[in-house]
N, C-alpha and C positions, 0 to 999 in steps of 0.2 A: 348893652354894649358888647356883651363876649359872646353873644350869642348871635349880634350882627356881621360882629369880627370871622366866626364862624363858619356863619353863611357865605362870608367874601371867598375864604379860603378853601370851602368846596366848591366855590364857581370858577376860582382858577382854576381848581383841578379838573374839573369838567372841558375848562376850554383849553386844558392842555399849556398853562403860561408857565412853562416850568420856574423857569427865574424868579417872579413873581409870589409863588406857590411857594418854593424855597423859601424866599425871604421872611413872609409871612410868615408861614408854617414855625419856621426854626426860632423864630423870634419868642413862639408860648412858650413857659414853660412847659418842660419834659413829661410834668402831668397830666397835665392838658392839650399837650400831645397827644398819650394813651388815650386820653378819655374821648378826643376827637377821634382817634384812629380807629376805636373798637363802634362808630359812627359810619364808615366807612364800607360799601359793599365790598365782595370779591373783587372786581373791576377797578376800583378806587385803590383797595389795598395796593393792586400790581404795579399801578403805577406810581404809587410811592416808592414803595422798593424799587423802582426806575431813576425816579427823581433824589432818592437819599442816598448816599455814603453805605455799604455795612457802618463803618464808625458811628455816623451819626444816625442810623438805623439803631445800635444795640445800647443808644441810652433809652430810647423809646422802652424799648424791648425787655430791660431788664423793673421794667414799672408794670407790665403785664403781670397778670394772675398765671397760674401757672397753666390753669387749661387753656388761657387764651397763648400762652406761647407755644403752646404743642401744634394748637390749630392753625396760627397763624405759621409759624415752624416750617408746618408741611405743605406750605403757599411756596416759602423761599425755593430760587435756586441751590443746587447744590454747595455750590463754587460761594454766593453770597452767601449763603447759611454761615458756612464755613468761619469767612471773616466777620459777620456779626458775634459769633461765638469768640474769637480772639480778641474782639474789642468788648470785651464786658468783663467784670471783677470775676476772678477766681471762684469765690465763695456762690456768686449768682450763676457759674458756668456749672457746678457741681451742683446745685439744688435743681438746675434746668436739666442736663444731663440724668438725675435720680430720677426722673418722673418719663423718661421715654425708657423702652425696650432693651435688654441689653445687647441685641446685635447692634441696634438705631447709636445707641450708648460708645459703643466699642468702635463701630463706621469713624463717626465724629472726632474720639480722641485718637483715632489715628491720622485725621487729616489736620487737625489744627494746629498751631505752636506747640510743639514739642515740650517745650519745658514749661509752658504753662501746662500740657496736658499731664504732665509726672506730678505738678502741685496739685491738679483737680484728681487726681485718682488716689492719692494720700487723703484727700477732704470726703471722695467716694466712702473710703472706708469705715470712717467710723460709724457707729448703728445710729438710724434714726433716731433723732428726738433729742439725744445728747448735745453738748456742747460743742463737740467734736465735727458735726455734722453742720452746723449753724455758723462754724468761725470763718473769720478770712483771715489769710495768710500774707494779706499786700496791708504789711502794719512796719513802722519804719522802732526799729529796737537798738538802743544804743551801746556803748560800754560804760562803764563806770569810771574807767580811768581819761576817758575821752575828754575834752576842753569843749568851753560852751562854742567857742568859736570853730573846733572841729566839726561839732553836732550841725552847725549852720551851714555848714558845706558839704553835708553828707544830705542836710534837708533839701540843698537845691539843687541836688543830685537823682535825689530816691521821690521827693514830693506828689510826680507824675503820676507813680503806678500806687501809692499810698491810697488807703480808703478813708483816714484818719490820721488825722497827725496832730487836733489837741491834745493828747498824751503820747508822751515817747515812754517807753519800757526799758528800763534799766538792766541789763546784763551781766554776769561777771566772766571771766575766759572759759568757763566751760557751760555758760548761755543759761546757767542759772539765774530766773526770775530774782532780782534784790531790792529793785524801786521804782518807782514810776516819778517824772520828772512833768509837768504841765508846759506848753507854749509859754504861759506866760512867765511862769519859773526862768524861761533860758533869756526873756525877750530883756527882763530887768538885771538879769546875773550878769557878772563881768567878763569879757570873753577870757580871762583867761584860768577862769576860774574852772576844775575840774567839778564833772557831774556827781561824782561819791556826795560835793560837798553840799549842792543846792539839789540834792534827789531825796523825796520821801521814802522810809524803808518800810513804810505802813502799807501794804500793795495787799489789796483782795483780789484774789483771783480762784480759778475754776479749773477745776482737770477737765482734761475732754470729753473722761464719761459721766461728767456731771449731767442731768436731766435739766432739760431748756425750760422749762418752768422756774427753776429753781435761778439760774440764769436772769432770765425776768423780773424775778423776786429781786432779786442783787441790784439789778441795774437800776430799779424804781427805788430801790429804799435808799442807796448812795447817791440820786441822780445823775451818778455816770451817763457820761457819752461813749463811751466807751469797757469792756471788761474784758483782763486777760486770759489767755487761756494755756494750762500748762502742762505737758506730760512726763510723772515722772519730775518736778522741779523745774524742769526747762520750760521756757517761752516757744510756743509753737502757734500760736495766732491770736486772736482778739476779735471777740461778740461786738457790733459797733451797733448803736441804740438803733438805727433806724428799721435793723436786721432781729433786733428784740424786741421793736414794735408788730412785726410782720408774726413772730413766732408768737407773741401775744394775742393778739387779733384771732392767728389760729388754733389757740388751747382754749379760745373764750367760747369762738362756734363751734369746737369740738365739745363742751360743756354743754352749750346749747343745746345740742343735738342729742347727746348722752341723758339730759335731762329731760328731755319729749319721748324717750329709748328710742332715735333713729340713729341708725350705722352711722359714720362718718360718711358725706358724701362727697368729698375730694375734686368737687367739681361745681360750677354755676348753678346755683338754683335754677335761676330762668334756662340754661341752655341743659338743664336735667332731662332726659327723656321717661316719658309715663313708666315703662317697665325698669327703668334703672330703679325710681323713686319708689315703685312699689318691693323692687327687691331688698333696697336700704330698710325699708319699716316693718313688713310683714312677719319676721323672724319675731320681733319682739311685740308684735299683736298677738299672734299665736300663743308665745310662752303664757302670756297674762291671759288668754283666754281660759287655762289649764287652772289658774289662781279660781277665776270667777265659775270653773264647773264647782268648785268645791266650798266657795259660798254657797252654790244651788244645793250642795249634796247637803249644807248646814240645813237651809232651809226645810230642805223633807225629811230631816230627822225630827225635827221639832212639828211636825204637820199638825199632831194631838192638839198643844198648845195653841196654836196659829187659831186652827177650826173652833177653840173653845174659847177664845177672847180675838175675834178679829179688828177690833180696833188695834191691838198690836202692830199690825202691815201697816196702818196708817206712816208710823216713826220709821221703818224700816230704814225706807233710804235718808229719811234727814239724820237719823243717827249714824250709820255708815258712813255716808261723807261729813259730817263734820269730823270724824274719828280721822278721817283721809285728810281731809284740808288743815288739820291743826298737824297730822305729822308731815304734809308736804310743807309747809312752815316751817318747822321746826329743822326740816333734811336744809332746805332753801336756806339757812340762818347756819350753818355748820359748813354744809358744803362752799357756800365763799370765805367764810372765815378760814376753812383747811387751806383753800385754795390762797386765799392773799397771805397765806403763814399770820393770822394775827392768832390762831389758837393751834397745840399741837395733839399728839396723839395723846399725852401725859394728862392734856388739861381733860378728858370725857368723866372723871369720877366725880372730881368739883361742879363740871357742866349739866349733869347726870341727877344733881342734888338737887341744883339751882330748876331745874327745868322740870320736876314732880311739881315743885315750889307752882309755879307757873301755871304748869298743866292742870292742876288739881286746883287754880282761880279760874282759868279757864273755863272749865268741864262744871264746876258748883256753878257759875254765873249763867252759862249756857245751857244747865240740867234747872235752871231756875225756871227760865225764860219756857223753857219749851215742855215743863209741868206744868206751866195753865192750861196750854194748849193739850194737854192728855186730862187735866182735869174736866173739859170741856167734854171732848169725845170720849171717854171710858168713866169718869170717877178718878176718885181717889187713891184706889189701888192701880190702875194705868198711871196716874200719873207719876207715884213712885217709882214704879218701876220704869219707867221713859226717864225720870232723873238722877238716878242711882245710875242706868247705862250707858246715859251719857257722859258723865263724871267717868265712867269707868273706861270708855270707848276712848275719849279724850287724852284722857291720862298715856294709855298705851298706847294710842295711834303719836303723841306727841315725844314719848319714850321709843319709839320704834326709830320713827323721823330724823331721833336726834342722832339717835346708836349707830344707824347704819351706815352715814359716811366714815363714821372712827372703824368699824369693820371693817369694811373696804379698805381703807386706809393703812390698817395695819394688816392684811394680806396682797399688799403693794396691788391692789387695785384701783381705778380710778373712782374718787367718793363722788363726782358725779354722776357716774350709773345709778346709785344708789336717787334715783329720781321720781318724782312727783308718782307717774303711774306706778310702776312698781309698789312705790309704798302704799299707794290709796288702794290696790289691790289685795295688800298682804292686808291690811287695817278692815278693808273688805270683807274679808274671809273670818277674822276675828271680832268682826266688829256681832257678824250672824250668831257668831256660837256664844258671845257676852251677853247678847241681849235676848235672848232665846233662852239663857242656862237661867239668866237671873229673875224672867218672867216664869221660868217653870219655876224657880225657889220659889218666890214670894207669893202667887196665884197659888202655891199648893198641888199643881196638876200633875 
């Protein structure tokens, strides 16, 4: 059905029915808008932006990803640019504006609404990734001495340019944050009742340079629609959920990506070009290439041993990666915990305890398993020593795994880096020199 509706609406546009095209077109939702629009050739684009409003171009527009507004952006006239950027929220003007050039940057806030362009160069400012960065400032804030029935006329006043108006924020004369008040608080209060009386004084809120992670964390554990933001005590804007769904969404494939060790690529997979994607991953191929010479260097120190029991090489690599796979486990089981705050940097000595517990079942079951299979190929002396190393490989590749996001962690690093290759690399490197020292112990060699 949506996808016949679809086809109707690119065949008006084809034959040019403007009116027709309109109707249709405006009638989908705004989402469905974008996701038709990015559907759409060069040719098809132009004459949308012929056939729409700026206004009713920049709800489209503010549902775009960010490289598709830059590209699409540089399609616009000047003069329409212009008013598509006056007709969209504050908070969306400054997060579009952060991602072009600062001359591109600078052009723009001098042509637009002046006094919307003084609120986006105040939201400019604060540093990425903060709260500061994330807020909008079109949030409707009341007084405390105010009457329900002023508030009511101050809402069909201010409602327009609001991004959010299930929560009003309570103020006192010098716009210090004191409560927050719900729609449905004012809808049952009596009008003439003042806000002090029916306002909660229980209000979470956020400084600006709070980190948008943490932001995210708030909003899902109160399930707010909304969280304030303050500087300093005072009310200066409000994170609105659909704006900490977006910053969510992009701390989870920054994760993603941190945890494959690829850069951040701040741009479409699909519309990634070959040599971007290989500049994004090749840095951190390389580093780990420098981990795995030094596996090789383990390897040809122990050459004696290797030469005088070559059944040994047989375990090599099964032993190596399980030592790998039990600590990317174990990083994998830490790094989301740190990340959704269900554990903090305090809990790693109790987790620390718990996780030998573990690792040391692990490693004896696994060092079980895979001593028939060296009793088979070497005897009884391979086979102990393949089950002693893997207990021991286990143990520490599951102990490494665990530790290394709480490192990160507490040298304000992100404990996502600390990711799968990385550690099957380092667990690599240790796993050669464990099971080489402990086959020279017990062989005698």
């Amino acid at each position: 059905m949506r996808m016949n509706s679809n086809r109707q609406i690119v065949q008006l546009l084809q034959d040019r029915k403007v009116r027709k095209f309109r109707a249709r077109f405006l009638e989908l939702h705004p989402m469905d808008q974008v996701e038709l629009l990015t559907t759409f050739s060069k040719e098809q684009r132009d004459q949308v932006y012929h056939y729409l409003s700026p206004k009713e171009f920049a709800e489209i527009f503010q549902g775009l990803e960010s490289w598709q507004q830059i590209e699409i952006f540089s399609e616009l006239h000047v003069s329409y640019a212009v008013e598509v950027i006056n007709n969209m929220y504050l908070d969306d003007i400054a997060d579009f504006l952060g991602e072009l050039p600062k001359e591109t940057q600078e052009l723009y806030l001098k042509k637009m609404n002046q006094q919307n362009a003084a609120e986006v160069k105040c939201l400019l400012k604060y540093p990425e990734q903060t709260a500061g960065s994330v807020m909008t400032t079109e949030f409707i804030n009341i007084k405390e001495t105010d009457t329900v029935a002023t508030v009511f006329e101050q809402l069909r006043r201010e409602v327009v340019d609001a991004e959010t108006i299930y929560y009003l924020y309570v103020v006192n004369q010098l716009d210090d944050l004191v409560g927050v008040v719900s729609l449905r608080d004012l809808i049952v209060a009596d009008l003439e009742q003042r806000i002090v009386e029916i306002m909660s004084g229980r209000v979470v809120a956020v400084d600006v340079n709070t980190d948008q992670k943490e932001v995210t964390t708030l909003i899902k554990r109160y399930d707010f629609i909304a969280l304030p933001v303050t500087s300093q005590g005072k009310l200066v804007g409000v994170v609105t959920v659909d704006d900490a769904i977006d910053v969510d969404e992009e701390e989870t494939t920054e994760d993603f990506h941190k945890m494959a060790t690829v850069s951040k690529l701040g741009k479409s997979l699909k519309e990634a070009g070959i040599f971007f994607l290989y500049r994004k991953r090749i840095s951190w191929l390389v580093l780990l290439v420098f981990f795995n010479i030094f596996s090789g260097a383990g390897i040809a120190f122990f050459e004696d041993t290797i030469s005088a029991h070559i059944a040994l090489v047989f375990f090599l690599p099964l032993l190596i990666d399980s030592g790998g796979n039990a600590g990317s486990q174990s990083a994998t089981l830490m790094i989301r915990a740190l990340a959704t705050g269900e554990i903090r940097i305090r809990d790693w000595a109790q987790l620390f305890v718990r996780e030998i517990t573990v690792a040391t079942l692990l490693g004896a079951s696994m060092g079980l398993a895979v001593s028939l299979i060296g009793l088979y190929r070497g005897g009884i002396e391979i086979a102990f020593v393949v089950a002693l190393s893997m207990l021991t490989v286990v143990i520490i590749g599951s102990l490494i795994g665990m530790s290394l996001p709480f490192i990160f962690s507490r040298f304000k690093w992100d404990p996502a880096t600390a990711s799968a290759p990385l550690i099957t690399s380092l667990v690599d490197m240790m796993g050669v020199v464990i099971y080489f020292s402990i086959a020279t112990w017990l062989l005698s060699i």
